[in-house]
C-alpha positions in Angstrom: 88.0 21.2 -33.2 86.8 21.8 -36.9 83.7 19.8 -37.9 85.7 19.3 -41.2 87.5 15.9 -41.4 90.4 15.0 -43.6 91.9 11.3 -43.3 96.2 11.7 -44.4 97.0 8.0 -45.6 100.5 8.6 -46.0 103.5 6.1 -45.0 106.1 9.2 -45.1 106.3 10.5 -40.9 107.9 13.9 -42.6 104.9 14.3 -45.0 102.2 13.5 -42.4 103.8 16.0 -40.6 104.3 19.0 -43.5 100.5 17.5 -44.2 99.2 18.1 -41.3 100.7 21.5 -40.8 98.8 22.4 -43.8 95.4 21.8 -43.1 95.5 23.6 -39.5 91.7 24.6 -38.2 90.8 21.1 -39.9 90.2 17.8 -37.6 93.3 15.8 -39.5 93.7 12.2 -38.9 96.8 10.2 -40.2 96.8 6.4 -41.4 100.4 4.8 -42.1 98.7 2.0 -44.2 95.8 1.0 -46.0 94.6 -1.1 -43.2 94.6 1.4 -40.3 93.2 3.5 -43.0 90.0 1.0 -43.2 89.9 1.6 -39.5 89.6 4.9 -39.5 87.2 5.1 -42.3 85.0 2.5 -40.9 84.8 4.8 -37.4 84.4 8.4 -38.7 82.9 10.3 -41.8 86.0 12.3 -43.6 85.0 15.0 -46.5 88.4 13.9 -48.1 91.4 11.5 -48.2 93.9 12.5 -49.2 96.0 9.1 -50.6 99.4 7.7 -51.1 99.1 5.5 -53.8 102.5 3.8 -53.0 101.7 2.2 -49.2 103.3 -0.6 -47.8 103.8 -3.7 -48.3 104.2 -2.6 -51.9 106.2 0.7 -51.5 107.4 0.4 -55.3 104.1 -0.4 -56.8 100.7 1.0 -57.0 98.5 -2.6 -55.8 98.0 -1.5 -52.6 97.5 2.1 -52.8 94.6 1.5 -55.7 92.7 -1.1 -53.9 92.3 1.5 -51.4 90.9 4.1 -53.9 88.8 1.3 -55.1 87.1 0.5 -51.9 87.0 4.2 -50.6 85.0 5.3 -54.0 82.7 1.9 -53.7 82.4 2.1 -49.6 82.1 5.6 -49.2 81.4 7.9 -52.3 80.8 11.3 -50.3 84.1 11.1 -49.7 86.7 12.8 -52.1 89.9 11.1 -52.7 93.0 13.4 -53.4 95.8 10.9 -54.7 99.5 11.1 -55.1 101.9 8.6 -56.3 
């Protein structure tokens, strides 16, 4: 396993899949929300997270997605944030 770590926060299962086809030779970890996305954060340094900005509850808005920037760039600023909506 790659000592590179890359956190997928992405509600889609056919894009964490294409995602994590991507980034093979890279240790990828997958979060379907922003709260199992805390979890994983909170147990294990990722270089980047990559971030959908549309996660549930609020699949049509942006609330929930840019909270979790927010507390990503406050909570862990080594940590590069690739975003989508």
């Amino acid at each position: 396993m790659s000592d590179r770590k890359l956190l997928i926060v992405e509600d889609d299962p056919g894009l964490q899949r294409q995602m994590r086809w991507c980034f093979e030779g890279v240790d990828v970890d997958v979060a379907d929300d922003a709260a199992i996305a805390r979890d994983r954060l909170s147990k294990s340094a990722f270089q980047v997270v990559t971030l959908d900005i549309a996660l549930p509850p609020d699949h049509g808005g942006t609330a929930e997605g840019l909270e979790q920037l927010r507390q990503i760039r406050q909570n862990y600023r080594n940590t590069k944030v690739i975003h989508r909506t």
